[in-house]
MARROTI-755450 format. One record per residue (C-alpha): residue number from 1; y, x, z. Coordinates in steps of 0.2 Angstrom, whole numbers, plus 5000, padded with zeros to 4 digits. Example, Ala and Ser with C-alpha at 12.3 -4.5 7.8 and 13.67 -1.06 7.14 Angstrom:
<rs>
> 1|4978|5062|5039
> 2|4995|5068|5036
</rs>
This chain:
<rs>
> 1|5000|5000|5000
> 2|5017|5004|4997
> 3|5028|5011|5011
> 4|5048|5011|5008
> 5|5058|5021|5019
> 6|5074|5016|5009
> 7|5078|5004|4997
> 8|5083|5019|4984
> 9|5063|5021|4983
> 10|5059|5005|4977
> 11|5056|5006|4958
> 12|5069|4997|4948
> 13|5059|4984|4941
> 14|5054|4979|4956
> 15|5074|4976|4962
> 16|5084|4961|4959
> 17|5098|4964|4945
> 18|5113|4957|4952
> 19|5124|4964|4937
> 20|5115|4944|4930
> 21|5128|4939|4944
> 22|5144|4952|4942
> 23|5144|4969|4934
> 24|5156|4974|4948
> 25|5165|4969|4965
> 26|5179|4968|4953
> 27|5173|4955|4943
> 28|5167|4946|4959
> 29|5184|4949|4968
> 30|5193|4942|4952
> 31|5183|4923|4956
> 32|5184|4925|4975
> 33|5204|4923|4970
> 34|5202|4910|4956
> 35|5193|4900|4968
> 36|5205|4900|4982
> 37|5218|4893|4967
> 38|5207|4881|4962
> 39|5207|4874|4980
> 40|5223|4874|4981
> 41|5226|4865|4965
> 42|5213|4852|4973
> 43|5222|4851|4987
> 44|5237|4843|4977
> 45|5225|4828|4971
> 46|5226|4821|4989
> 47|5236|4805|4987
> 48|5238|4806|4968
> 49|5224|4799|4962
> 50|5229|4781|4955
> 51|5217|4778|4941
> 52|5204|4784|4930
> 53|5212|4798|4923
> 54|5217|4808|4939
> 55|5200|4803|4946
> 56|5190|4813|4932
> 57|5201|4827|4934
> 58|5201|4830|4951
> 59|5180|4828|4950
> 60|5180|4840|4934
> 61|5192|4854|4945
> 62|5180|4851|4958
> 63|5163|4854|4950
> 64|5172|4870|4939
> 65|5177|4876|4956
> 66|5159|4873|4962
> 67|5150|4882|4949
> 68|5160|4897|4952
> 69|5160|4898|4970
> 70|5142|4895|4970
> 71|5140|4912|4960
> 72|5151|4920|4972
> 73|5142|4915|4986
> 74|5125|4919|4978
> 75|5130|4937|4975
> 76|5136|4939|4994
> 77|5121|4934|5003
> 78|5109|4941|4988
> 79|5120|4959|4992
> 80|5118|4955|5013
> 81|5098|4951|5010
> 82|5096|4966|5003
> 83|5099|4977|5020
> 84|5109|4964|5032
> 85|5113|4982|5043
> 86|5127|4986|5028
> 87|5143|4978|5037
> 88|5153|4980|5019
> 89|5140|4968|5011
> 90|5143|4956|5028
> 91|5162|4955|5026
> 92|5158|4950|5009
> 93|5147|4935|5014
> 94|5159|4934|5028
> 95|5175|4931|5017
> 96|5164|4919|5005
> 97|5160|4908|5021
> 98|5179|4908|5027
> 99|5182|4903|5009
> 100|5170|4889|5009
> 101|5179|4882|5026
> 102|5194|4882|5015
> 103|5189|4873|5003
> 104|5182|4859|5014
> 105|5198|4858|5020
> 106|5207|4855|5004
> 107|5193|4842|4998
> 108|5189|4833|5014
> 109|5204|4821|5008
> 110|5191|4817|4995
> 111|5176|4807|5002
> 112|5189|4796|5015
> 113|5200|4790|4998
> 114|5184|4785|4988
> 115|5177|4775|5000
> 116|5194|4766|5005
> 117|5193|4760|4986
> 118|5184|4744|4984
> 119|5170|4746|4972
> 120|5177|4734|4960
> 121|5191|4745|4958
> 122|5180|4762|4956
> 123|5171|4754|4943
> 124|5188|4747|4934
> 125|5193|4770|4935
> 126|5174|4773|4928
> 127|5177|4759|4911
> 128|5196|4768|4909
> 129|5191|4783|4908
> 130|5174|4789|4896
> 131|5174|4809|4906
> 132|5168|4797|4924
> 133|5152|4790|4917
> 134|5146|4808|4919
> 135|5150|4806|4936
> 136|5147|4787|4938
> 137|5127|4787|4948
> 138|5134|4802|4959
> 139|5152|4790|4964
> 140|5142|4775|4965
> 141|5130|4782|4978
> 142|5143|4790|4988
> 143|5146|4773|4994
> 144|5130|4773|5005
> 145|5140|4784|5015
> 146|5154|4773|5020
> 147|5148|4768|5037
> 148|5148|4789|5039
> 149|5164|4793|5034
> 150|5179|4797|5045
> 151|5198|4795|5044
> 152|5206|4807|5032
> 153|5213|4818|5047
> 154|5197|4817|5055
> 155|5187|4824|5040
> 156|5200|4837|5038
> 157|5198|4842|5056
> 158|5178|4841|5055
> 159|5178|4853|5041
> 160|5189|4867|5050
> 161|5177|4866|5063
> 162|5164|4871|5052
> 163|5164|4888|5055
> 164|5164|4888|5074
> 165|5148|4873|5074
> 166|5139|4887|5062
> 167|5139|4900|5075
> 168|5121|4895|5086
> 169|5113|4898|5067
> 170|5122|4913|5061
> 171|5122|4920|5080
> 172|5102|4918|5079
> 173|5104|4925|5062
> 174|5109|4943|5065
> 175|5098|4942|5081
> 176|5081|4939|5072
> 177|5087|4950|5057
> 178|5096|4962|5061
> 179|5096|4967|5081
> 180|5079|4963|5085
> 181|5067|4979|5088
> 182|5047|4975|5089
> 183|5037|4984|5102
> 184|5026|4999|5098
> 185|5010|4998|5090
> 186|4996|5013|5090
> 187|4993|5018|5069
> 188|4977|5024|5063
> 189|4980|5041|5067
> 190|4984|5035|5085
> 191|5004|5039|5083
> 192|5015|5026|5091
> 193|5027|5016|5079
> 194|5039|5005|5080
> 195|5030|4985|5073
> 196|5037|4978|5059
> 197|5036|4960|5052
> 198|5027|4967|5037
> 199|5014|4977|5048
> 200|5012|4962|5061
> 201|5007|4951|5046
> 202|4992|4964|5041
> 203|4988|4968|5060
> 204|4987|4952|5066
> 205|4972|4948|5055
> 206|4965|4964|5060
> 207|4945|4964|5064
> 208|4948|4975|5079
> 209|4951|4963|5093
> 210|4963|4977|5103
> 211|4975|4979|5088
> 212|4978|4962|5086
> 213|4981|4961|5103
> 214|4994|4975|5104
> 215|5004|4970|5088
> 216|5006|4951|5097
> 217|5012|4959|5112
> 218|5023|4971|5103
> 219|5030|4956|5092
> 220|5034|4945|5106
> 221|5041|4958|5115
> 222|5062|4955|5110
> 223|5059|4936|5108
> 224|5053|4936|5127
> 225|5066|4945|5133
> 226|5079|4938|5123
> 227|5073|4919|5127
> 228|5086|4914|5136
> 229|5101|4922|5123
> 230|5089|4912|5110
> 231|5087|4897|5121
> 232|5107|4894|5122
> 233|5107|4897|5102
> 234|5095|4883|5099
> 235|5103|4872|5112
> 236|5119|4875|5105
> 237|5113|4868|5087
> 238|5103|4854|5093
> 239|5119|4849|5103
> 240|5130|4851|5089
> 241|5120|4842|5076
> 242|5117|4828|5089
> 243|5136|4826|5092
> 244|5139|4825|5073
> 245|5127|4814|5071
> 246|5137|4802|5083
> 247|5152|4806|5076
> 248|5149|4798|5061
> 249|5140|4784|5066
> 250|5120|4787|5063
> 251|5107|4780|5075
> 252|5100|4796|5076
> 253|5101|4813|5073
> 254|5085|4813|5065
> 255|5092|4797|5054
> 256|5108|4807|5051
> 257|5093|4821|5045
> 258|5084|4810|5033
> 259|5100|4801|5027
> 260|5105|4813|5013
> 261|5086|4809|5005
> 262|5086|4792|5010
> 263|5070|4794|5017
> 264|5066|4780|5030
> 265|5062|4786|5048
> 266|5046|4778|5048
> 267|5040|4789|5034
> 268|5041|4805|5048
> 269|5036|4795|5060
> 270|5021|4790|5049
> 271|5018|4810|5047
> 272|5015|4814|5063
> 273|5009|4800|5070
> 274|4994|4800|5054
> 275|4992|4818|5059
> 276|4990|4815|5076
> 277|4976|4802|5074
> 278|4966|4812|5062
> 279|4969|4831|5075
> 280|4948|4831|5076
> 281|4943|4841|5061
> 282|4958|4854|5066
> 283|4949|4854|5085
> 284|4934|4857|5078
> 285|4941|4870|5067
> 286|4949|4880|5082
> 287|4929|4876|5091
> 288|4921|4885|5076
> 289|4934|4902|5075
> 290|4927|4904|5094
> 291|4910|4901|5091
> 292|4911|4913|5074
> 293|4921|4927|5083
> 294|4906|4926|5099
> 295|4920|4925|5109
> 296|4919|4920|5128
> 297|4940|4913|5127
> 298|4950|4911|5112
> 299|4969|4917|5111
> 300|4983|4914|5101
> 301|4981|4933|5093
> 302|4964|4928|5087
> 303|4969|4911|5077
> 304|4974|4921|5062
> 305|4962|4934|5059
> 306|4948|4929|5045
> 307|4930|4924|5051
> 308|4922|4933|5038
> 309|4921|4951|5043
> 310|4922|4966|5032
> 311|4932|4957|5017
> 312|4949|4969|5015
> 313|4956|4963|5000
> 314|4970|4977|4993
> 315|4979|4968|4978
> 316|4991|4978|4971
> 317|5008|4968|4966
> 318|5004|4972|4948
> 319|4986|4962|4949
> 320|4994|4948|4961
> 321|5008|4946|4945
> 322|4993|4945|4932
> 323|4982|4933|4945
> 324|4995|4922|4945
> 325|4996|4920|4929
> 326|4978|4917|4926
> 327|4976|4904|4940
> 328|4994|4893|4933
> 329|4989|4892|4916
> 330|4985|4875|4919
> 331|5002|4871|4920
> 332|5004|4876|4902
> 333|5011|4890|4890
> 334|5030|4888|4893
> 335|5027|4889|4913
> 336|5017|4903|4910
> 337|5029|4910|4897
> 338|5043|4909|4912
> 339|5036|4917|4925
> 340|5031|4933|4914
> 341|5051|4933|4912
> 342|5054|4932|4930
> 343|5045|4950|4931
> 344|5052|4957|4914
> 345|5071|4953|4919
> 346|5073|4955|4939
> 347|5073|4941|4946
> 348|5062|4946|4960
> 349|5066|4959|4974
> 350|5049|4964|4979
> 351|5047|4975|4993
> 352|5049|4977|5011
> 353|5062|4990|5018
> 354|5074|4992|5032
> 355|5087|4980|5034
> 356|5082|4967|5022
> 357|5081|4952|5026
> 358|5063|4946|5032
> 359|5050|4931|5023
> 360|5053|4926|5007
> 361|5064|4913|4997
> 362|5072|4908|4979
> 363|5089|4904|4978
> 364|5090|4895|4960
> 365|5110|4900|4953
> 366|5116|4886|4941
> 367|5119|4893|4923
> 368|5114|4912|4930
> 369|5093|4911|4933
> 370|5085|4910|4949
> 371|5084|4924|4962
> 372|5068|4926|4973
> 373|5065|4936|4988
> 374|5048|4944|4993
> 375|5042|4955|5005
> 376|5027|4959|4997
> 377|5012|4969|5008
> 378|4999|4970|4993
> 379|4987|4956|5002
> 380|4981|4939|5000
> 381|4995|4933|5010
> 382|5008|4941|4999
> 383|5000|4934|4985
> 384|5001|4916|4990
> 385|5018|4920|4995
> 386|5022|4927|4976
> 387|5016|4912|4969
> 388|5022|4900|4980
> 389|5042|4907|4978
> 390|5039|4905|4961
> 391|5034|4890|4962
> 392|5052|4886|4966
> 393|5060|4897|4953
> 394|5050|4890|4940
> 395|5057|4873|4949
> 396|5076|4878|4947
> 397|5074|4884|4930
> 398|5068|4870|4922
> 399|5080|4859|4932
> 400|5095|4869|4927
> 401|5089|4871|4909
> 402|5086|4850|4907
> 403|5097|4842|4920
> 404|5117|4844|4918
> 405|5128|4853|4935
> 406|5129|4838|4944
> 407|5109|4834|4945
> 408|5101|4850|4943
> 409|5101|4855|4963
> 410|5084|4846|4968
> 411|5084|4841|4987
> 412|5072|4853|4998
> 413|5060|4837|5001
> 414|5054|4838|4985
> 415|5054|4857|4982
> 416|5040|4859|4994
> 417|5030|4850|4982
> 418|5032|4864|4966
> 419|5029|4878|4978
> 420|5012|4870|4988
> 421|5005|4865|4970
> 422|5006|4883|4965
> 423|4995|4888|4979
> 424|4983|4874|4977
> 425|4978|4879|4960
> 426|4978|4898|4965
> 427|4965|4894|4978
> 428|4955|4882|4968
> 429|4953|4896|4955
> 430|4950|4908|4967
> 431|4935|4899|4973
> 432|4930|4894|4955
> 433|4930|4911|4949
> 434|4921|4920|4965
> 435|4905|4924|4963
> 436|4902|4934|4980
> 437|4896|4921|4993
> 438|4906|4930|5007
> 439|4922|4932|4996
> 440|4919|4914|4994
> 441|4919|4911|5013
> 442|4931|4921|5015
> 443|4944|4913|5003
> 444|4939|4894|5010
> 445|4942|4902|5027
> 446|4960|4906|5020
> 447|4963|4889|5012
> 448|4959|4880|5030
> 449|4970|4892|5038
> 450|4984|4888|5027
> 451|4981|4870|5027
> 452|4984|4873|5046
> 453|5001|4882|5043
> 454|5009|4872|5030
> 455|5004|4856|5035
> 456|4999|4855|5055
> 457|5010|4869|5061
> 458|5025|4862|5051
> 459|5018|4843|5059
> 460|5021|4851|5076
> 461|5036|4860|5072
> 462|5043|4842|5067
> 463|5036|4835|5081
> 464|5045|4847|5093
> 465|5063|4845|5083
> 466|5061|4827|5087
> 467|5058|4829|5106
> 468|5073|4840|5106
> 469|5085|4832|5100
> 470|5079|4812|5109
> 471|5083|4826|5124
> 472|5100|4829|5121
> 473|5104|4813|5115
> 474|5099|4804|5132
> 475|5112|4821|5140
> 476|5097|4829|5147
> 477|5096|4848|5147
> 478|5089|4861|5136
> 479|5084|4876|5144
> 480|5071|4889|5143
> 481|5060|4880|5154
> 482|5063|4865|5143
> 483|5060|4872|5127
> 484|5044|4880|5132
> 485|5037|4863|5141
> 486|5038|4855|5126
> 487|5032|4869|5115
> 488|5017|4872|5126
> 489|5012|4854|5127
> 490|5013|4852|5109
> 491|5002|4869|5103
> 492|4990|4864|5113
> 493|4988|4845|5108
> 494|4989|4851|5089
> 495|4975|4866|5093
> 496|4964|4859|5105
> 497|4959|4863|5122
> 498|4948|4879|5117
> 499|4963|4890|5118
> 500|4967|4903|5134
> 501|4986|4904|5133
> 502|4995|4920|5133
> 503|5012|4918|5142
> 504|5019|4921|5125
> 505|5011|4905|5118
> 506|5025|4894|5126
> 507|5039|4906|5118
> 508|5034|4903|5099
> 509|5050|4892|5098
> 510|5063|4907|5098
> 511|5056|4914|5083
> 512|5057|4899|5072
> 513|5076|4901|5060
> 514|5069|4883|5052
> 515|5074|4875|5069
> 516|5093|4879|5064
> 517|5091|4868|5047
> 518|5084|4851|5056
> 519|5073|4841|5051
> 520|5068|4851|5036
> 521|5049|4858|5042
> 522|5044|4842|5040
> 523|5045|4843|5021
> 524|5033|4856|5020
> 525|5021|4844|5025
> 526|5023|4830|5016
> 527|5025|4842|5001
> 528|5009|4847|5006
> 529|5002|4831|5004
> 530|5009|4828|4988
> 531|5005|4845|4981
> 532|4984|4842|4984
> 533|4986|4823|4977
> 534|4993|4830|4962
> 535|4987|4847|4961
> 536|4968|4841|4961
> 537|4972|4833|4948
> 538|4980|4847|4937
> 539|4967|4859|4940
> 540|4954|4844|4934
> 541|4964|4845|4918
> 542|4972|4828|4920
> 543|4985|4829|4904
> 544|4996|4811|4913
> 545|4997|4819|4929
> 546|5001|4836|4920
> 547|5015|4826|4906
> 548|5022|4817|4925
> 549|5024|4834|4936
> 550|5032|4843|4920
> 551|5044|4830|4919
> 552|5046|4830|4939
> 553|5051|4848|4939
> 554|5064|4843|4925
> 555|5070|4829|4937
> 556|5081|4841|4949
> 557|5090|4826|4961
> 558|5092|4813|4945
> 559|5081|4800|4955
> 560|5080|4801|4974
> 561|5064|4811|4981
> 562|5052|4798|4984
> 563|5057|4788|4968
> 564|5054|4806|4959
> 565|5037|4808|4967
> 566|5031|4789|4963
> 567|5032|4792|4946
> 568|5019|4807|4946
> 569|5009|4793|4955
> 570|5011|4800|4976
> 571|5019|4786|4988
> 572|5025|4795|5002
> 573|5031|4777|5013
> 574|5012|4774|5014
> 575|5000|4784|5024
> 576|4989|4784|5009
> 577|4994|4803|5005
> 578|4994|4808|5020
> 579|4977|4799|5025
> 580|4972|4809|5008
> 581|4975|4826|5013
> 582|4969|4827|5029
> 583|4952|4818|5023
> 584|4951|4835|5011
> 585|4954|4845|5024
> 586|4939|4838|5033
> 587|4929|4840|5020
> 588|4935|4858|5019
> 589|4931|4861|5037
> 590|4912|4853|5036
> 591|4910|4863|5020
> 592|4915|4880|5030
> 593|4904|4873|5046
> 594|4889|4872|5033
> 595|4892|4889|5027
</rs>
C-alpha cells in the first residue's frame, strides 16, 4: 500500500485539477469581487419589484450570482480539504463564508415580499413576463413556506446570525479534522506510531485480537478526553436547530428537518419503528460473530473484523478503478464511458496524507464537473467507497448535463440511492464472479456487515438525533451523561445483548460530523432500501427498471424525492421497502449461518 508523507508525493493523476475551477487565486479573487457587486445590485431590488419584469430580473441576477459564488465556494473548501492545517487555504474558505452571510443579508428581503403577494398576483407577474415560466414550479412552491417565513427585518436579522449559529459545526470541524491526535499504536516491526484514520480502518479488521484492541483504544483516546468540549458542540447545534425550528413556526425540529423534501414524519418514524420490529436477524448476526470468533465476550473492537480468517485482499487503486468498471456495466456504456473520464481528467483526489480532510465525498460543481474525495487504503473498503462516491458523481453529472441551474441540485434523500445501488451491483458481481468458497464467505460476510452500517447503524444514528432533539425541545439538558445514556441504550438495543461494553462504547456519539447536518443519516437508510429494490433488479437485467433509474439520475430536484423514486417503481410512505430489505438481509444472514 501506498504511504504519503506529503501531498507533493502523490502522483498527479491521482490529484484533483482545480485549474477546472480557476487557473489562479487571481481569477478566483476577480469573482469573490464580482460577487460582492452582484449582491449589492440585489440588494437594490428590495422594494422595487412591481411586476413581472423586475421580478425576472431580480431571479436572473440571483441565479447568475449563484452560479458563480457556487464556484468560488467550491474551489475554497476543495483548496482547505486538501490539508485543512494550511491557514491561507482557511482564510480563503473563511472569506467565502463571510461572503455568503452577506449575501443572505441582501436577499433575505426576498422570500418575505414573495410570500406577502397573493398567488393570483404572482401568477398575473409569471403570464407578463415569458423569462418567469423558467422559474414558475420553483416560485409556486416557495409558497409551502409561508407559514415559515418571517417579517422582512426578521429574516434579515436571522441571516446575519448565520455565521455565529454555524459555529457548534465548524468548532467540531477543525476539532475532528484538524486538532485531534490518535493514540499510539505498536507497527509490525514493534515501533510505536501515531494511529491514523486510514490505519484504524485496516487495523480494526485485523485477525489479531490485541491489535484491534489497541488501535480502538488509541482512536478513542482524543474523543474521550475531549467529550465534554464535544458534548457542548453537539448541544449547541441541537439547541440552535431546535430554536430555529420554533422560530419559524414548525412542529418540530425533525418536521422543520423533513420539510425541505416534503417528506412526512411518519415516513422516519415508519423507518425506525419497521427496523426495530424486524432487530432479530441483526441479533442473531451479532450471536453468530461470537460463536465464529470462539469468543467467551464479544466487544465493540471485534464487530468489524471479517469472520473468515486468512482472506487479505490488497487491491491496488488501479484494479479497484477497472473492478468497477466491470461490475457497473449493467448500468450501460455512457455510465461506464463517464466514469473512465472521472479518472482520465481529475476529478478524484485519491489518497490519504496529512492534513486532508478525512472520509470521502463528491461535491458536483454546476457547469464545471464533479469533484470527489477519497482516501483510498487499497482494500475492499476503499473500494466500496470508490464506487459508492462515484456513484454520486455520475449522479451530478447527468443531472447537470440534462436538468437546467435551477433543477439540477438533487436533494441528499435521493442521492443516497445512486451511491447504495453502486455498491449493490459491485457486491452481487463479486459474489457471481467468485469461485473460492471462502472468498465467497468472506465477501457475503462483507455485504451483512455493510447492510449493518448503511442501513441499521444509520437507523440508530436517526433514532438517537430524534431523542436529542424531543430533549431539548421539552428544555431538558444535554450533557455528557445525557448523550452517552441515550447512545448506550440505543447500541445495545440495535446490537443485542451479546456485547461486553468498553467504556468507550457509550462515547461513539462525539465522533459522528453527520450529527451537525440533522436529520440527514436517515437517508442513508431509506436509500438503502431503495438501492436493493432497484438494484436487484438491474443486475437481473431488467431494461424498465434500467430505462426508470437512468431517467432518475437525469431527474436532479425536477420532482420532489419520493415522487422521483415512485416512478422507478419504490414507495417509500409504505413499509413495503423497507419490510423488503430487511427480509434480504435475513435471507443473507441464514445463508452465512448455513455456510
Amino acid at each position: 500500500m501506498n504511504t504519503y508523507k506529503s501531498r507533493d508525493e502523490v502522483p498527479l493523476d491521482e490529484k484533483w485539477n482545480l485549474a477546472d475551477l480557476y487557473h489562479d487565486i487571481n481569477q478566483w479573487e476577480e469573482d469573490l469581487q464580482k460577487v460582492e457587486g452582484m449582491a449589492i445590485k440585489l440588494k437594490e431590488f428590495d422594494g422595487q419589484i412591481h411586476d413581472g419584469k423586475s421580478l425576472y430580473q431580480y431571479l436572473k441576477q440571483s441565479e447568475e450570482l449563484s452560479y458563480t459564488f457556487n464556484k468560488a465556494y467550491a474551489f475554497a473548501m476543495l483548496t482547505v480539504d486538501q490539508d485543512t492545517r494550511v491557514t491561507e487555504s482557511q482564510s480563503l474558505l473563511d472569506r467565502a463564508k463571510q461572503l455568503s452571510v452577506k449575501i443572505s443579508a441582501a436577499t433575505s428581503f426576498f422570500m418575505p415580499f414573495l410570500l406577502s403577494l397573493d398567488e393570483e398576483t404572482l401568477k398575473n407577474y409569471i403570464s407578463e413576463e415569458k423569462g418567469l415560466e423558467y422559474f414558475e414550479e420553483d416560485l409556486l412552491d416557495s409558497f409551502r413556506y409561508k407559514a415559515h417565513v418571517l417579517s422582512k427585518e426578521q429574516e434579515e436579522l436571522l441571516s446575519q446570525l448565520g455565521e455565529a449559529l454555524s459555529v457548534p459545526s465548524h468548532t467540531y470541524g477543525m476539532m475532528n479534522n484538524a486538532d485531534i491526535k490518535f493514540g499510539l499504536v505498536t507497527t509490525d516491526s514493534g515501533e510505536k506510531v501515531e494511529l491514523t484514520r486510514g490505519m484504524y480502518a485496516k487495523l480494526i479488521e485485523d485477525e489479531d485480537r490485541e491489535k484491534r484492541k489497541e488501535a480502538y483504544k488509541a482512536y478513542y483516546q482524543p474523543y474521550v478526553q475531549l467529550k465534554n468540549s464535544i458534548a457542548s458542540t453537539l448541544a449547541g447545534a441541537v439547541k440552535n436547530n431546535v430554536t430555529m425550528a420554533r422560530l419559524r413556526h414548525y412542529p418540530s425540529a425533525l418536521e422543520k428537518g423533513l420539510f425541505g423534501d416534503n417528506v412526512p414524519r411518519d415516513v422516519y418514524e415508519n423507518l425506525i419503528l419497521t427496523t426495530k420490529k424486524n432487530i432479530g436477524p441483526m441479533h442473531r448476526y451479532t450471536s453468530l460473530r461470537k460463536k465464529k470468533l470462539k469468543l467467551d465476550e464479544l466487544r465493540q473492537y471485534d464487530l468489524s473484523v471479517p469472520l473468515v480468517s486468512g482472506v487479505k485482499e490488497e487491491i491496488p487503486y488501479e484494479e479497484a478503478y477497472e473492478t468497477m468498471l466491470k461490475a457497473l456495466a449493467p448500468l450501460g456504456g455512457d455510465y461506464i464511458d463517464a466514469l473512465k473520464m472521472f479518472k482520465k481528467s481529475r476529478f478524484i483526489d485519491v489518497r490519504e496524507t496529512p492534513g486532508k480532510r478525512s472520509g470521502a465525498y463528491n461535491l458536483g460543481v454546476y457547469g464545471v464537473h464533479p469533484y470527489i474525495l477519497l482516501n483510498h487504503q487499497d482494500n475492499l473498503d476503499s473500494l466500496f467507497t470508490l464506487v459508492h462516491e462515484c456513484g454520486h458523481g455520475v449522479h451530478s453529472l447527468l443531472s447537470s448535463k440534462h436538468q437546467p441551474q435551477i433543477t439540477a441540485r438533487y436533494s441528499i434523500f435521493v442521492a443516497e440511492v445512486a451511491s447504495t445501488v453502486n455498491e449493490v451491483l459491485l457486491i452481487n458481481y463479486l459474489l457471481k464472479h467468485q469461485t473460492d468458497s471462502n472468498l465467497r464467505t468472506h465477501l457475503l460476510n462483507h455485504f451483512i456487515d455493510q447492510y449493518k452500517g448503511t442501513f441499521f447503524t444509520q437507523v440508530m444514528f436517526a433514532e438517537f438525533e430524534k431523542k436529542t432533539h424531543e430533549l431539548a425541545e421539552q428544555g431538558k439538558p444535554l450533557n455528557v451523561e445525557v448523550f452517552s445514556g441515550i447512545y448506550e441504550d440505543l447500541f445495545r438495543e440495535y446490537n443485542g445483548d451479546e456485547i461486553v461494553f468498553d467504556d468507550e462504547v457509550k462515547y461513539g456519539w462525539t465522533r459522528i460530523p453527520h450529527f451537525y447536518r440533522p436529520f440527514y443519516v436517515y437517508k442513508y437508510a431509506t436509500g438503502y432500501a431503495s438501492a436493493i429494490h432497484l438494484a436487484t433488479r438491474i443486475f437481473e437485467g431488467d431494461q424498465d427498471t434500467l430505462a426508470t433509474y437512468l431517467e432518475f439520475l437525469k431527474s436532479g430536484s425536477s420532482d420532489y424525492p419520493l415522487e422521483l423514486l415512485k416512478k422507478t417503481g419504490v414507495d417509500l410512505t409504505t413499509p413495503e421497502p423497507i419490510e423488503n430489505a430487511l427480509k434480504q438481509f435475513n435471507k443473507l444472514v441464514e445463508e452465512f449461518e448455513q455456510i
